[in-house]
PDB file of the backbone (N, CA, C, O) and the ligand in Angstrom, with CONECT records:
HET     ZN  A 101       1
ATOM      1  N   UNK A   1     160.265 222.161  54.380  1.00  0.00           N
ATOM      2  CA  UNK A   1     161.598 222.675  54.014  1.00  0.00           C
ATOM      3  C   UNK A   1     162.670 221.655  54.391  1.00  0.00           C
ATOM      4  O   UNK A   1     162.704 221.049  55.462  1.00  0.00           O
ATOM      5  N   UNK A   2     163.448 221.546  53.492  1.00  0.00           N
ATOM      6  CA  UNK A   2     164.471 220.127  53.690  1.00  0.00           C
ATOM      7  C   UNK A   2     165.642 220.747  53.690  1.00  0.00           C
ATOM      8  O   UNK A   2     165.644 221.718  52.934  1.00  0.00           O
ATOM      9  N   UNK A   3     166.819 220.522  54.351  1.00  0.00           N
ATOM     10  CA  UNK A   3     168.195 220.658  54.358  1.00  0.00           C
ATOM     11  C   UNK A   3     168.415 220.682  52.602  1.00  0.00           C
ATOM     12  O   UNK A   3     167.828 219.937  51.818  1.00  0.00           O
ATOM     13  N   UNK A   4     169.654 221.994  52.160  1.00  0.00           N
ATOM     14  CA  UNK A   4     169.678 221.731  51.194  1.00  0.00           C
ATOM     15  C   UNK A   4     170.977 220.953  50.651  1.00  0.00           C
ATOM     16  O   UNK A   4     171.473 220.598  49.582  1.00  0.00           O
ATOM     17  N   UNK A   5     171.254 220.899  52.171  1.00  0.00           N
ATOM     18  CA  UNK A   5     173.025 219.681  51.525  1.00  0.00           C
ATOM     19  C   UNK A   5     172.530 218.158  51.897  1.00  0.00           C
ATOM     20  O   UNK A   5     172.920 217.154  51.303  1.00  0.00           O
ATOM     21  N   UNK A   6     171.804 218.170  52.749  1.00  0.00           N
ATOM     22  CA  UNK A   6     171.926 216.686  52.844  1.00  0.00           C
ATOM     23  C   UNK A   6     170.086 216.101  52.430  1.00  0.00           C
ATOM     24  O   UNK A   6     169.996 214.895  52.202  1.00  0.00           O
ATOM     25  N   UNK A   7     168.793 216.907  52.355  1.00  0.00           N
ATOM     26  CA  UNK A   7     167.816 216.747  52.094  1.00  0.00           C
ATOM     27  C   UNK A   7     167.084 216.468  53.341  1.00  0.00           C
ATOM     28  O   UNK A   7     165.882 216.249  53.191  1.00  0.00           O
ATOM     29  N   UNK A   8     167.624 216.423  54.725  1.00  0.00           N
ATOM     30  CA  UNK A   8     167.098 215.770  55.666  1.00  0.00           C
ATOM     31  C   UNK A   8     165.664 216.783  55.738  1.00  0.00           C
ATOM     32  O   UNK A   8     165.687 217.796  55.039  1.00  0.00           O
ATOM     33  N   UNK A   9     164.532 216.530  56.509  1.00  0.00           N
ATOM     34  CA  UNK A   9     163.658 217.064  56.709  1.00  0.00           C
ATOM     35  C   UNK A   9     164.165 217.430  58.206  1.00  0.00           C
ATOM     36  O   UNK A   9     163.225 218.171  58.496  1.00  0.00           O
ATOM     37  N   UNK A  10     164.765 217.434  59.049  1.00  0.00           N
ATOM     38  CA  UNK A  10     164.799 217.239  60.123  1.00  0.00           C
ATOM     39  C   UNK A  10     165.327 218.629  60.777  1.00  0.00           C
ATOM     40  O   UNK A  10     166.407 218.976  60.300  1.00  0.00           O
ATOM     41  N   UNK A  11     164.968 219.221  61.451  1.00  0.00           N
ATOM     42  CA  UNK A  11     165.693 220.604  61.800  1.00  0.00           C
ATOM     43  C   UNK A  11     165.010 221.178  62.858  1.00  0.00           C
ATOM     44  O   UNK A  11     163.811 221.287  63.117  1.00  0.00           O
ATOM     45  N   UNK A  12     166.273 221.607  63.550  1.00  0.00           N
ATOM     46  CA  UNK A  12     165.603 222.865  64.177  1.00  0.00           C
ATOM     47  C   UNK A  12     166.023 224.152  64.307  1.00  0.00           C
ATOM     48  O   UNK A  12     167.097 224.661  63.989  1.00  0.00           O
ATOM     49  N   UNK A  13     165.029 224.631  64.825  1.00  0.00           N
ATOM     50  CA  UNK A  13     164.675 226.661  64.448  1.00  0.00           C
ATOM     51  C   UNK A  13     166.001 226.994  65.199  1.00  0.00           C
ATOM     52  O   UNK A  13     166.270 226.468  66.279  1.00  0.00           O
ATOM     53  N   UNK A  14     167.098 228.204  64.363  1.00  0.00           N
ATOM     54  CA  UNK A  14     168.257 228.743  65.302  1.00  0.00           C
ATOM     55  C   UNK A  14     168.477 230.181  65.229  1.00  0.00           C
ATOM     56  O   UNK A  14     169.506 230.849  65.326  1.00  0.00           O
ATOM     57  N   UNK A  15     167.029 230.552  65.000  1.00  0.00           N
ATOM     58  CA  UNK A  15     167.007 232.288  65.494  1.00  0.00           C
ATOM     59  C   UNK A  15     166.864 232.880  64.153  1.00  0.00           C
ATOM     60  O   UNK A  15     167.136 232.085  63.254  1.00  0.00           O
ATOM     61  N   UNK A  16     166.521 234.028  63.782  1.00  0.00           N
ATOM     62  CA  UNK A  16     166.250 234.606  62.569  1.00  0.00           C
ATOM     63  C   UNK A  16     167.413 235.456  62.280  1.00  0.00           C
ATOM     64  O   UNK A  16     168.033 236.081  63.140  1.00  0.00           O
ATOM     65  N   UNK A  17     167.778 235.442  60.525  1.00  0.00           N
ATOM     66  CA  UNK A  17     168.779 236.497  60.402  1.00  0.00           C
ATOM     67  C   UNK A  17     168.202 237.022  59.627  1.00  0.00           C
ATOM     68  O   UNK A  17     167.451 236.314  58.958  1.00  0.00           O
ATOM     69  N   UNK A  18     168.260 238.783  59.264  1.00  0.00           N
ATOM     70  CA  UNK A  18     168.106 239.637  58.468  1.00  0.00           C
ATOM     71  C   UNK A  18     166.732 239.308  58.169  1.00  0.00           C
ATOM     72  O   UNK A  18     166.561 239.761  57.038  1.00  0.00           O
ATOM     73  N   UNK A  19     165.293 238.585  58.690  1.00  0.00           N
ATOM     74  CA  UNK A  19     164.324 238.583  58.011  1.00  0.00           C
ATOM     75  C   UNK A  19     164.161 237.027  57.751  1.00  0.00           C
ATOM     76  O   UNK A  19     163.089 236.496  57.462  1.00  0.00           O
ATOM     77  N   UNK A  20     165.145 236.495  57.866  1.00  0.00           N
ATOM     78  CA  UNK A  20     165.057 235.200  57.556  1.00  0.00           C
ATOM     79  C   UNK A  20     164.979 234.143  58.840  1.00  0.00           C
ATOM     80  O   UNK A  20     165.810 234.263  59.740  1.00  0.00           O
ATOM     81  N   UNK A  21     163.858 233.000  58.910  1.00  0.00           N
ATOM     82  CA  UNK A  21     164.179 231.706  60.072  1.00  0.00           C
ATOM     83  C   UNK A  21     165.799 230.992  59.459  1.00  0.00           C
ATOM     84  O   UNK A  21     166.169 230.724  58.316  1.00  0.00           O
ATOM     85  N   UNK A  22     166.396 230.873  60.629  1.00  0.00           N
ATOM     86  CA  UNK A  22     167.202 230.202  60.049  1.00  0.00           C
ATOM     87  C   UNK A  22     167.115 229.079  60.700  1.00  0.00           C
ATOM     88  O   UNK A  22     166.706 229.099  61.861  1.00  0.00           O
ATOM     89  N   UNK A  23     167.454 227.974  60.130  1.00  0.00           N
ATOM     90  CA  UNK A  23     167.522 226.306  60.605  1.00  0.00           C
ATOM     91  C   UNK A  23     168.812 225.708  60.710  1.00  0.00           C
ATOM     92  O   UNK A  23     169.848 225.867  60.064  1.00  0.00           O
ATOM     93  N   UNK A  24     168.484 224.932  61.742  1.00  0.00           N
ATOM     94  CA  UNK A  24     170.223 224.407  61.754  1.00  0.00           C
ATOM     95  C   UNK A  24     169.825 222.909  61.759  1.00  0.00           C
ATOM     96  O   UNK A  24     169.143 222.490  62.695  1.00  0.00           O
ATOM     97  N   UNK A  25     170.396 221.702  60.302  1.00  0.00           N
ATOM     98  CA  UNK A  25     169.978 220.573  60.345  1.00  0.00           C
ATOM     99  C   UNK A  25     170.211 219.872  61.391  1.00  0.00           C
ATOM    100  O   UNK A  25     171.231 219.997  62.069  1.00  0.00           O
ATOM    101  N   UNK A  26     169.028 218.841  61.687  1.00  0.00           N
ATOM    102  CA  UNK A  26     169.507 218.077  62.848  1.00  0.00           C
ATOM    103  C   UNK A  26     170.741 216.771  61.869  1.00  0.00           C
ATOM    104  O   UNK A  26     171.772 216.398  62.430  1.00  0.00           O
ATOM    105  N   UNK A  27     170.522 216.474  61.026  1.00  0.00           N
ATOM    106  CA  UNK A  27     171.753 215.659  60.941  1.00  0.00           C
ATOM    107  C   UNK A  27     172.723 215.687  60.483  1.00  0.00           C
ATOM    108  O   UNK A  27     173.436 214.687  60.566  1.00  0.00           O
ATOM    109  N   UNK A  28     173.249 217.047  59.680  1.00  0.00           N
ATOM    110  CA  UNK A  28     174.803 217.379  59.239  1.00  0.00           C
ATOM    111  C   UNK A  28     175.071 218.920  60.259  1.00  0.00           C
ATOM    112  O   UNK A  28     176.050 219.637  60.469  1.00  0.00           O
ATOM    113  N   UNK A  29     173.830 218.924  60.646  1.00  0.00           N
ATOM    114  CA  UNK A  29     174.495 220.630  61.610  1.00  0.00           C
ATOM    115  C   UNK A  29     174.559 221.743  60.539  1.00  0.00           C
ATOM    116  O   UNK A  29     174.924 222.868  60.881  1.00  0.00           O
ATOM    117  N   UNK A  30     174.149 221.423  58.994  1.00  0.00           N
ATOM    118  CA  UNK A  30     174.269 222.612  58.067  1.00  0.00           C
ATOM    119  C   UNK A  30     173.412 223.608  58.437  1.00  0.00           C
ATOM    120  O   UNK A  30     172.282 223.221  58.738  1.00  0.00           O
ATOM    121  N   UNK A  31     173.671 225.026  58.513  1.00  0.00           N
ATOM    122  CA  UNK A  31     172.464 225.759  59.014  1.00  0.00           C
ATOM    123  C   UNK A  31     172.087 226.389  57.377  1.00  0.00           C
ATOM    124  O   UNK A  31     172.948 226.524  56.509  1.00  0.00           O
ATOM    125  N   UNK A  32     170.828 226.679  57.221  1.00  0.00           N
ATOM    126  CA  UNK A  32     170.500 227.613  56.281  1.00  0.00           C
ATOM    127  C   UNK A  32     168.996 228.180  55.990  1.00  0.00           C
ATOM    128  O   UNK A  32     168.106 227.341  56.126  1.00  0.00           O
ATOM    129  N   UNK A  33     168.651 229.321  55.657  1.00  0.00           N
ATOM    130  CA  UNK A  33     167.720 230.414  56.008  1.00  0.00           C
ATOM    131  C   UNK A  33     166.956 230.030  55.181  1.00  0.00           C
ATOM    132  O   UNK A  33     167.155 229.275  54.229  1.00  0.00           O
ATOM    133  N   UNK A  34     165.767 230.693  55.617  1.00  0.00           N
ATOM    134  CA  UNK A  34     164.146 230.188  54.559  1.00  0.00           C
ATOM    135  C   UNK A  34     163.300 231.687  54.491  1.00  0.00           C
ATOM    136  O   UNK A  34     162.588 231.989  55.449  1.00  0.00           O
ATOM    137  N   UNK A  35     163.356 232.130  53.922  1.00  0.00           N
ATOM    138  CA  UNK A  35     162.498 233.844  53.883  1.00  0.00           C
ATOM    139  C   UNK A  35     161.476 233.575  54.133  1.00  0.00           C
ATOM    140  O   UNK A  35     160.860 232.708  53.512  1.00  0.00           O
ATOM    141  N   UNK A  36     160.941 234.305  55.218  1.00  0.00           N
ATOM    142  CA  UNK A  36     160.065 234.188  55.881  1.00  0.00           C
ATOM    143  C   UNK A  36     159.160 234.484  55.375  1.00  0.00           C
ATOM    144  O   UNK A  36     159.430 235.554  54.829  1.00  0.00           O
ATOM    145  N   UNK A  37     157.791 234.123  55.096  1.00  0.00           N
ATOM    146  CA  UNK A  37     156.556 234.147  54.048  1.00  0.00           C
ATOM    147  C   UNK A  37     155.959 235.511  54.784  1.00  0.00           C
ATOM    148  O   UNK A  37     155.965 235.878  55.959  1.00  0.00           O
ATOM    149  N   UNK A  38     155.476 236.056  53.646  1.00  0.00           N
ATOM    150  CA  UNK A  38     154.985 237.300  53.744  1.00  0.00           C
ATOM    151  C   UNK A  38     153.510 236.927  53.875  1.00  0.00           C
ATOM    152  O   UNK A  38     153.021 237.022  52.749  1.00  0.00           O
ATOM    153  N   UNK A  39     152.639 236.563  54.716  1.00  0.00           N
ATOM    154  CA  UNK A  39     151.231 236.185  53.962  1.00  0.00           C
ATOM    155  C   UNK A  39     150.343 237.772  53.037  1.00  0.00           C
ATOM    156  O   UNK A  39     149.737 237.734  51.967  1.00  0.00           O
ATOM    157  N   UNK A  40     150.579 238.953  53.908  1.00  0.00           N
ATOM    158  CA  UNK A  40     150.166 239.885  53.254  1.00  0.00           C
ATOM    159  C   UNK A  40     150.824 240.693  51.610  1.00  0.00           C
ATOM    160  O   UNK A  40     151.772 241.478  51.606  1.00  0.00           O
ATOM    161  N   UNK A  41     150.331 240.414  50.795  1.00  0.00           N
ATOM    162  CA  UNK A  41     150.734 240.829  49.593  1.00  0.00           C
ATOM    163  C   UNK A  41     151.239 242.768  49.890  1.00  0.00           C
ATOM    164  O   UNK A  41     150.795 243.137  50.977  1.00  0.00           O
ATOM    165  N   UNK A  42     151.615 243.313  49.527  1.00  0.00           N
ATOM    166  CA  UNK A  42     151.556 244.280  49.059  1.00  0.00           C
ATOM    167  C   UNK A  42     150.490 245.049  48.358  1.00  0.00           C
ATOM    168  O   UNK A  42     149.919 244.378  47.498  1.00  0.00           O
ATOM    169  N   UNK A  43     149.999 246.458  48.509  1.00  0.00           N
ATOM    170  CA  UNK A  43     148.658 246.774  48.211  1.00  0.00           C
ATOM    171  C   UNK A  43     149.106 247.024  46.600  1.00  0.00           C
ATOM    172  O   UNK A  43     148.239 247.026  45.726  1.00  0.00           O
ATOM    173  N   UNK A  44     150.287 247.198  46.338  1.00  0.00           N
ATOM    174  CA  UNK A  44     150.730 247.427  44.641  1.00  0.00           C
ATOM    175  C   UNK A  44     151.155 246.082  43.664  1.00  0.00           C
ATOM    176  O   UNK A  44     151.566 245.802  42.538  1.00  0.00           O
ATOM    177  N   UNK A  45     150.898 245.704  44.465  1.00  0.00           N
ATOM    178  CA  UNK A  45     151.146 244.101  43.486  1.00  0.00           C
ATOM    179  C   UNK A  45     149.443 243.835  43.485  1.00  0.00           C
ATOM    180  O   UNK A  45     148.979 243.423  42.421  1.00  0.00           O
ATOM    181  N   UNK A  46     148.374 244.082  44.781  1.00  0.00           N
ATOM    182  CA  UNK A  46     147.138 244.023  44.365  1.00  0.00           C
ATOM    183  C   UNK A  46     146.372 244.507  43.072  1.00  0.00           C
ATOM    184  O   UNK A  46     145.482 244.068  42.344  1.00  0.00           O
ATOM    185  N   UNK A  47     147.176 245.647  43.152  1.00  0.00           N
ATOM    186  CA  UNK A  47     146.210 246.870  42.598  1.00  0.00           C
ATOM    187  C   UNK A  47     147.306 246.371  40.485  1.00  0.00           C
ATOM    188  O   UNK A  47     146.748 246.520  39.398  1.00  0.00           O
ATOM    189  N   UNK A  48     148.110 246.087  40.587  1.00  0.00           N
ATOM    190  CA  UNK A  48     148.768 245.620  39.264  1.00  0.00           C
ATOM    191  C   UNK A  48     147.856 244.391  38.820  1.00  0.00           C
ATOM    192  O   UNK A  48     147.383 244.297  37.688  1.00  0.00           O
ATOM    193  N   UNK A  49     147.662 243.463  39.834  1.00  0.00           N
ATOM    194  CA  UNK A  49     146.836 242.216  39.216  1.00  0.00           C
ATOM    195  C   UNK A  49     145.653 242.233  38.758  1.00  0.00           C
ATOM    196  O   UNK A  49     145.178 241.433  37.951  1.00  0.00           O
ATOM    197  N   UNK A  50     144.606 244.051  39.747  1.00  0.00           N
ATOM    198  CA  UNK A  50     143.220 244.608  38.971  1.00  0.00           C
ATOM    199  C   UNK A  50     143.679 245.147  38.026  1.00  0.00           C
ATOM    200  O   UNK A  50     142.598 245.636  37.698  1.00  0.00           O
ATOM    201  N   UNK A  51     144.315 245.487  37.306  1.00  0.00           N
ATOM    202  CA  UNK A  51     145.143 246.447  36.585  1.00  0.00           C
ATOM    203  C   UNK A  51     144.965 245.178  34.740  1.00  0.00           C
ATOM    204  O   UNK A  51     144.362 245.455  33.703  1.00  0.00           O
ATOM    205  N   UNK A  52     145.778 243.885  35.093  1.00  0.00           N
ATOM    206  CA  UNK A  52     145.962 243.011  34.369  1.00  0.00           C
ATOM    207  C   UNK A  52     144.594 242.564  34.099  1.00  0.00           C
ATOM    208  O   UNK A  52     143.934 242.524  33.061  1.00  0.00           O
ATOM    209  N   UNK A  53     144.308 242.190  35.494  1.00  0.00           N
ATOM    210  CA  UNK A  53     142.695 241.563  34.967  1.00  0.00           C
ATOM    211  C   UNK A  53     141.983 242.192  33.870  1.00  0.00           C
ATOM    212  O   UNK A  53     141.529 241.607  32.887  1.00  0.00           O
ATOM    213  N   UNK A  54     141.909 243.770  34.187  1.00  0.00           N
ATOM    214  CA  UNK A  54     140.988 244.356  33.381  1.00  0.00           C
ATOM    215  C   UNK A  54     141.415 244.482  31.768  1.00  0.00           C
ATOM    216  O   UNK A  54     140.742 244.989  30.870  1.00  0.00           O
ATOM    217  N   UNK A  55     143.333 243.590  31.633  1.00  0.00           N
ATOM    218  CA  UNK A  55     143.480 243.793  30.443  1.00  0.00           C
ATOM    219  C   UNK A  55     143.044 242.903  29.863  1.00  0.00           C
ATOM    220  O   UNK A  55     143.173 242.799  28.644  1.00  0.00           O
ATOM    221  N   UNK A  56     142.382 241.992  30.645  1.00  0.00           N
ATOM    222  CA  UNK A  56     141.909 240.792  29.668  1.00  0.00           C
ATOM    223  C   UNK A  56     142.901 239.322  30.163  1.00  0.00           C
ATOM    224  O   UNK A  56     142.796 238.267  29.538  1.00  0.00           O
ATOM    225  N   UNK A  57     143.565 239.433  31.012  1.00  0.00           N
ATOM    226  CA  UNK A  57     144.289 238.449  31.440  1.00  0.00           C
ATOM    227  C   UNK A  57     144.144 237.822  32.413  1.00  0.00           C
ATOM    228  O   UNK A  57     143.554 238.343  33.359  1.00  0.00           O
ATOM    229  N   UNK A  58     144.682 236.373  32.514  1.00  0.00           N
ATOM    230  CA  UNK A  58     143.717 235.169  33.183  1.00  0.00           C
ATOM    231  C   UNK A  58     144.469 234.908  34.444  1.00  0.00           C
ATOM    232  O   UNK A  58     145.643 235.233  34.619  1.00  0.00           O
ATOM    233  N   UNK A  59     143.913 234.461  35.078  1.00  0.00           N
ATOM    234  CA  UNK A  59     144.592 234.228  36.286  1.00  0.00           C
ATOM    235  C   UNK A  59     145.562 233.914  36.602  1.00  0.00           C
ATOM    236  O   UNK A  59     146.242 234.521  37.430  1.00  0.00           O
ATOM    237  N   UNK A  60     145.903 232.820  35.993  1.00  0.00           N
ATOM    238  CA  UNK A  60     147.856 232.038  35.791  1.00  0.00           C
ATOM    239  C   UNK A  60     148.749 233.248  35.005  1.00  0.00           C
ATOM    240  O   UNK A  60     149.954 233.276  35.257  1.00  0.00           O
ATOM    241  N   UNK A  61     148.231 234.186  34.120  1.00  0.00           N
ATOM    242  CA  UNK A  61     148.966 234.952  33.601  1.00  0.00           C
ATOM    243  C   UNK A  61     149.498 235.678  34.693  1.00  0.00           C
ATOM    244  O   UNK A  61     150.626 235.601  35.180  1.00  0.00           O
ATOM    245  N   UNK A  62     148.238 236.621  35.115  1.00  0.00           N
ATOM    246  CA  UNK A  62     148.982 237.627  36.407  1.00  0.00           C
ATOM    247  C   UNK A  62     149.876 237.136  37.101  1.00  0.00           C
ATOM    248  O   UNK A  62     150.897 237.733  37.441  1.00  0.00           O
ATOM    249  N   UNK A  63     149.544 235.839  37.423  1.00  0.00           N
ATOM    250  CA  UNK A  63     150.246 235.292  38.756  1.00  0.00           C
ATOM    251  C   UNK A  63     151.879 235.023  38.686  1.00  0.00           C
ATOM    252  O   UNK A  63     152.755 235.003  39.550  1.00  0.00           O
ATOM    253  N   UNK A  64     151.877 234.762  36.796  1.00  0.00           N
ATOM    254  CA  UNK A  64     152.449 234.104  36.022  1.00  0.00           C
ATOM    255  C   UNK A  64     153.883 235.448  36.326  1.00  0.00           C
ATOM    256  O   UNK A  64     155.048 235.363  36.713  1.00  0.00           O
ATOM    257  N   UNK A  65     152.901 236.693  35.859  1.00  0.00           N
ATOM    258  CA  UNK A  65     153.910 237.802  35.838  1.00  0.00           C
ATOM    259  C   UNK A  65     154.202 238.349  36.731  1.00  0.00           C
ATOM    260  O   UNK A  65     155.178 239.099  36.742  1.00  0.00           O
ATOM    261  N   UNK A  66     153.239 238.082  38.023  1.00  0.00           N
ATOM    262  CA  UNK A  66     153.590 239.142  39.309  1.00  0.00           C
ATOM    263  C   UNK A  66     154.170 238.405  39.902  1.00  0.00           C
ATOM    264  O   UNK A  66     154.777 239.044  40.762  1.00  0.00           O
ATOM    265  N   UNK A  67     154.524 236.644  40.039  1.00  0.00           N
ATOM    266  CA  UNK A  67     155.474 236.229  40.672  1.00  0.00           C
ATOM    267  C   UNK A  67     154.615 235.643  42.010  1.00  0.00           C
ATOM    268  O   UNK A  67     155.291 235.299  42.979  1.00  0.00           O
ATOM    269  N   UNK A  68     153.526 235.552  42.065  1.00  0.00           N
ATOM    270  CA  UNK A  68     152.170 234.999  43.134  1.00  0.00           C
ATOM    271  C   UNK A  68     151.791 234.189  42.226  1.00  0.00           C
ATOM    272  O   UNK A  68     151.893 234.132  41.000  1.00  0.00           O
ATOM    273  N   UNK A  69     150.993 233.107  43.645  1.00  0.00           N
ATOM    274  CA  UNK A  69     149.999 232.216  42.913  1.00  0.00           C
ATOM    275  C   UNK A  69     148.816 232.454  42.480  1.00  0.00           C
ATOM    276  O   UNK A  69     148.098 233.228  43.112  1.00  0.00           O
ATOM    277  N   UNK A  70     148.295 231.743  41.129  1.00  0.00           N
ATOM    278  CA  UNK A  70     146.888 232.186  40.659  1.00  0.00           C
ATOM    279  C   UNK A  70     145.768 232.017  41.404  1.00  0.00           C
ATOM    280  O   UNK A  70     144.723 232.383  40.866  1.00  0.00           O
ATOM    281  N   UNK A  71     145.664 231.309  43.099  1.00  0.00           N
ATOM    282  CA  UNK A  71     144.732 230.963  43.411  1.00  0.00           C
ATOM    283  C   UNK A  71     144.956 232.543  44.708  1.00  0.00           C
ATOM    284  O   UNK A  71     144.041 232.982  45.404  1.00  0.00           O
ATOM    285  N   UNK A  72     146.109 232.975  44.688  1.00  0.00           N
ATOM    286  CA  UNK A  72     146.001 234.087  45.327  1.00  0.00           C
ATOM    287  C   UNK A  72     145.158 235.393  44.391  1.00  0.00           C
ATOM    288  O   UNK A  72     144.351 236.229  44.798  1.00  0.00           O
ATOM    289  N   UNK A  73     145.724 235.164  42.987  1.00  0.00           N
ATOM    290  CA  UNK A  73     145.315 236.477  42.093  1.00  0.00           C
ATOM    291  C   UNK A  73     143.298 236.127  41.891  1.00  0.00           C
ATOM    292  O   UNK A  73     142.559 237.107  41.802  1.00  0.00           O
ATOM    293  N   UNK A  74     142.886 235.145  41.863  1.00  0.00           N
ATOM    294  CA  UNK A  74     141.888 234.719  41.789  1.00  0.00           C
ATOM    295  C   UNK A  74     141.325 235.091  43.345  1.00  0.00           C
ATOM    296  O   UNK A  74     140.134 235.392  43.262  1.00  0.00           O
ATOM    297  N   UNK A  75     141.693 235.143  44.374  1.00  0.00           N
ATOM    298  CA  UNK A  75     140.968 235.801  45.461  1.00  0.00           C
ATOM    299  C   UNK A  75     140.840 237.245  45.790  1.00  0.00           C
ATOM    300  O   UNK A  75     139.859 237.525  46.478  1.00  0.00           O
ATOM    301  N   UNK A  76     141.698 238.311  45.410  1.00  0.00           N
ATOM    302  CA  UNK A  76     142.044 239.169  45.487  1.00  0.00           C
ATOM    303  C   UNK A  76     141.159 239.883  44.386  1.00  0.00           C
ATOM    304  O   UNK A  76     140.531 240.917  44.611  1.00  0.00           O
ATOM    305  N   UNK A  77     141.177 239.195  43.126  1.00  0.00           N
ATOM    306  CA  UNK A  77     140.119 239.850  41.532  1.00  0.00           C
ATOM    307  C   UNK A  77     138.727 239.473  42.318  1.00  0.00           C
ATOM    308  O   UNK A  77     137.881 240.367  42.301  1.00  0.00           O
ATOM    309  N   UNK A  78     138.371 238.208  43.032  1.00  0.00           N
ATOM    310  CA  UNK A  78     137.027 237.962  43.516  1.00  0.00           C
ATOM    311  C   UNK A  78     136.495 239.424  44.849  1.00  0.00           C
ATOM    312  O   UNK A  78     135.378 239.925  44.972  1.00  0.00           O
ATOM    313  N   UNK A  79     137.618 239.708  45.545  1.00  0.00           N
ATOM    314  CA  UNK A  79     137.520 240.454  46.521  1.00  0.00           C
ATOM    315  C   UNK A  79     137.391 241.747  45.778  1.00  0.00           C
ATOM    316  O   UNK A  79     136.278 242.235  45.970  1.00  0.00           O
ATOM    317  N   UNK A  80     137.909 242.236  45.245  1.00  0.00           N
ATOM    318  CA  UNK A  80     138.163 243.346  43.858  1.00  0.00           C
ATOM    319  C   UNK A  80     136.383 243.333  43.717  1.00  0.00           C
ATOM    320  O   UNK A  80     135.729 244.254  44.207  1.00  0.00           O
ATOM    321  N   UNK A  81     135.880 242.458  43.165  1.00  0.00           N
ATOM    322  CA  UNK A  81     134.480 242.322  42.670  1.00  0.00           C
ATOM    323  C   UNK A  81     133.485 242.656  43.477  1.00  0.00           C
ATOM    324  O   UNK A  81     132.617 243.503  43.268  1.00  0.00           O
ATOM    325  N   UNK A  82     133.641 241.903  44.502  1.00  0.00           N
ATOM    326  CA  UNK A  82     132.695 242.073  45.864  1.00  0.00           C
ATOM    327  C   UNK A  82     132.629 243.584  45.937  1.00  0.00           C
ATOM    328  O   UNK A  82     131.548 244.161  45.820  1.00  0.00           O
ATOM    329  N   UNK A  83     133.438 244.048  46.072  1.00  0.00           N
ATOM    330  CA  UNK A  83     133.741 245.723  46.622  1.00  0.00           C
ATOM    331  C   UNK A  83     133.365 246.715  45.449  1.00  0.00           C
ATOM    332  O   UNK A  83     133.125 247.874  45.787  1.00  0.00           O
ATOM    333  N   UNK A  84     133.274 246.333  43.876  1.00  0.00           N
ATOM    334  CA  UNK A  84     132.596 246.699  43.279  1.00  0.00           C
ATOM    335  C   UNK A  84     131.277 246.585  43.231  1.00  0.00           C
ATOM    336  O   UNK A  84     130.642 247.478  42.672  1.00  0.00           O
ATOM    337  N   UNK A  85     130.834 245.850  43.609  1.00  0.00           N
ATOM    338  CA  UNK A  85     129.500 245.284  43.838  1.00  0.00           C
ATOM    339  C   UNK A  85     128.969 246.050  45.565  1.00  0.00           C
ATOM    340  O   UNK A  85     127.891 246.623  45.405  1.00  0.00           O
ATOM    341  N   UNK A  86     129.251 246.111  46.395  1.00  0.00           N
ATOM    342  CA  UNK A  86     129.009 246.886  47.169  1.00  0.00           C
ATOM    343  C   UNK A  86     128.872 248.354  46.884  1.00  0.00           C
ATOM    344  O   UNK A  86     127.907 249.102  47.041  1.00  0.00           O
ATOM    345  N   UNK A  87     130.186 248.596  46.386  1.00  0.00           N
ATOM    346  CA  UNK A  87     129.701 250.424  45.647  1.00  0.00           C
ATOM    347  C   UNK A  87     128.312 250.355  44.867  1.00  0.00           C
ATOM    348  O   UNK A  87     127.355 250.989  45.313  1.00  0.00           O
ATOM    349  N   UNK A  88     128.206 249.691  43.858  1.00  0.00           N
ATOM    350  CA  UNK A  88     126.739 250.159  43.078  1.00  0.00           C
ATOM    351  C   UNK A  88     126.080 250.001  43.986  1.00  0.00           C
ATOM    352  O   UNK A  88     125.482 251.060  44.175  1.00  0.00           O
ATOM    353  N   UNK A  89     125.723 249.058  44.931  1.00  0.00           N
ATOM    354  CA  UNK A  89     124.527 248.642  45.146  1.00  0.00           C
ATOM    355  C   UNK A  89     124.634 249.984  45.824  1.00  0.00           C
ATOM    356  O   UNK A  89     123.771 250.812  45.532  1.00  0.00           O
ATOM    357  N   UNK A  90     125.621 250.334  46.732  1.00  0.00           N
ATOM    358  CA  UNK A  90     125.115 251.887  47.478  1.00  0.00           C
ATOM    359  C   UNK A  90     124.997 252.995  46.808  1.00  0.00           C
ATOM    360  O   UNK A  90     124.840 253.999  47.502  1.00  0.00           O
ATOM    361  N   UNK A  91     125.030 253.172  45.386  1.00  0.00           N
ATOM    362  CA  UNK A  91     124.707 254.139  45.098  1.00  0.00           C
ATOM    363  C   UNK A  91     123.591 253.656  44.332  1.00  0.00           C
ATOM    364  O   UNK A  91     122.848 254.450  43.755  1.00  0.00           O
TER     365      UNK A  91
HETATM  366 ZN    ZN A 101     171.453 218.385  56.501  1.00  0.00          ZN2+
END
């Protein structure tokens, strides 16, 4: 994440606002916030991307439309699978 007035890479951490790290550049002193990464998706953005898959749509599409990356929608449809695959086999 780079300063967005001056590009510096250089910064440091000055406490979180509203959800957000905020940074304060080390070389113009500009401070400004970075939304803090969610790593856990939402179980309804999951369940929309099994939803797509099954319409026939490819990985970059979902990802394309749900606003995630395809290598996320591609783990989540693989995990999707597994767990289908566990149900039959138990029944
Ligand atoms: Zn700066």
């Amino acid at each position: 994440m780079n300063c967005p007035k001056c590009n510096s890479s250089s910064h440091k951490k000055n406490g979180i606002v509203g959800g957000r790290q905020r940074y304060k550049c080390s070389d113009c002193d500009y401070n400004y916030t970075v939304e803090l990464k969610s790593t856990a998706f939402s179980a309804s953005v999951k369940r929309q991307a099994l939803q797509l898959y099954l319409e026939g749509l490819g990985f970059r599409s979902i990802g394309r439309f749900l606003g995630v990356s395809h290598v996320s929608v591609q783990k989540w449809i693989k995990k999707f699978g597994q767990e289908l695959e566990d149900l039959k086999n138990e029944n």
